[in-house]
N, C-alpha and C positions, 0 to 999 in steps of 0.2 A: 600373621594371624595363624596360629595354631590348629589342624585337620579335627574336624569335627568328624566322626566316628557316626555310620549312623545305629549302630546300638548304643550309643552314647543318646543320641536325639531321641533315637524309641523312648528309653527309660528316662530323659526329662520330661518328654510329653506324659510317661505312663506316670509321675509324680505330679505334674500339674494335675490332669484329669484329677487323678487320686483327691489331692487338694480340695480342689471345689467339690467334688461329689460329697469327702467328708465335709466341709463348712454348710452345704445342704443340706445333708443329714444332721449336723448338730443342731443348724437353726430347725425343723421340722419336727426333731426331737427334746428342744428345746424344753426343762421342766416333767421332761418323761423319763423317770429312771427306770422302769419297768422296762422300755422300748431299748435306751441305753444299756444297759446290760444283757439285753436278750442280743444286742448286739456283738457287743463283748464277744457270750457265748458263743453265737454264731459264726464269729470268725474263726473263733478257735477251733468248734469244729471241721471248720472248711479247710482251714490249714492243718488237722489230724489226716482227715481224707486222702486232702493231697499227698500227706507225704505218703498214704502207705497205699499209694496207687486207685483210690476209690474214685477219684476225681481228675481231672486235665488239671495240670498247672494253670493256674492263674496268676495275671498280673495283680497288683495290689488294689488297684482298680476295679480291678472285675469281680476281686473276693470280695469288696467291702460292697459294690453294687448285687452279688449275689446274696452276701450274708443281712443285706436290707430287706431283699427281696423275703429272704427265709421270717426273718420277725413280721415282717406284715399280714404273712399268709397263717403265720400261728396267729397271732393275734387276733386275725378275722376269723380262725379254728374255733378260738377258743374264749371268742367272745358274743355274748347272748345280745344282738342289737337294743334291745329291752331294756329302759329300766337307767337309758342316759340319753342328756339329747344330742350328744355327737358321741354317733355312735364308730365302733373302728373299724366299718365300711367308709363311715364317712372322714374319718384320720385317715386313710387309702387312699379315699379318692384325692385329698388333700395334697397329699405326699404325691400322687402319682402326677395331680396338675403341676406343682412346682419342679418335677424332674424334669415335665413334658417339656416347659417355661425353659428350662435352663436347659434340654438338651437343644432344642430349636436355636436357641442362642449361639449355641456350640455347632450346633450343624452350618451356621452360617456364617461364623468364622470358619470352619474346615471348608467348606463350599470356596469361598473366597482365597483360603490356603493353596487350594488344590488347582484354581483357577491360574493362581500366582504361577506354581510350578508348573504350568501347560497342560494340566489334565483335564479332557474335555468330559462333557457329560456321554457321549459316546461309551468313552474307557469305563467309566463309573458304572455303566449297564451291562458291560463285561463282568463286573466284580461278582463271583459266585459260590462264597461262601464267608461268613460269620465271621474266618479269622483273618480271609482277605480285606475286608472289611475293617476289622479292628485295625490291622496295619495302616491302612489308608487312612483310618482316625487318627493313627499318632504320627504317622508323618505329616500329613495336617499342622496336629499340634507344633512336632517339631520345627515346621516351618516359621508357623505365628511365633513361636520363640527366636527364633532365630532373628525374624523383622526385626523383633521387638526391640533383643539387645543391638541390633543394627541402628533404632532408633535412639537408643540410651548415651 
């Protein structure tokens, strides 16, 4: 069996994640081109940024969950609640219940990941900061991947 590499495992996990965040977003988006190309744009500018140092490097993941973020918040900018009956607080709120949905989902496979590899909830109250965090997400991930193809 060939050494699994663990920035090999990060960047599978950071591809899964990626995955589902965008098939949420498509479906959410579903029939909204306005939203879909404010997307677009949105990553594009996240990834100008990054390169010329205005921004932290991000994972693909975290550009497409911030360039989501950036359309929603224009969108409630710059839309007058008035005058429809769902209005794009209420595409928000929308949007924000099914990430909530699908991250708890996700939290609970990683919980279970993380359980897998002997990390108690102890350690997890140690975790103290965003990026330590994010790591401990895709190792997570990496782990459930790894099951997986163990069960294949």
């Amino acid at each position: 069996m060939p050494e699994t590499r663990l920035s090999d495992i990060v960047q599978s996990l950071d591809q899964q994640e990626f995955a589902v965040k965008l098939a949420a977003i498509e479906a959410a988006y579903e029939g909204d081109e306005v939203r879909m190309q404010l997307l677009d744009e949105a990553v594009d500018l996240l990834k100008q940024a990054e390169a010329v140092g205005e921004v932290q490097p991000m994972s693909d993941s975290g550009m497409l969950s911030a360039a989501a973020q950036l359309v929603e918040d224009h969108i409630a900018a710059n839309t007058e609640p008035e005058g429809s009956e769902k209005t794009a607080e209420a595409e928000g709120e929308e949007l924000s219940k099914e990430a909530q949905e699908e991250l708890y989902e996700l939290g609970n496979l990683a919980s279970e990941a993380l359980k897998y590899a002997g990390i108690s909830e102890e350690d997890l109250e140690k975790v103290a900061s965003e990026e330590e965090s994010e790591e401990l997400g895709r190792l997570a991930a990496n782990i459930l991947i790894h099951l997986d193809s163990e069960e294949e």
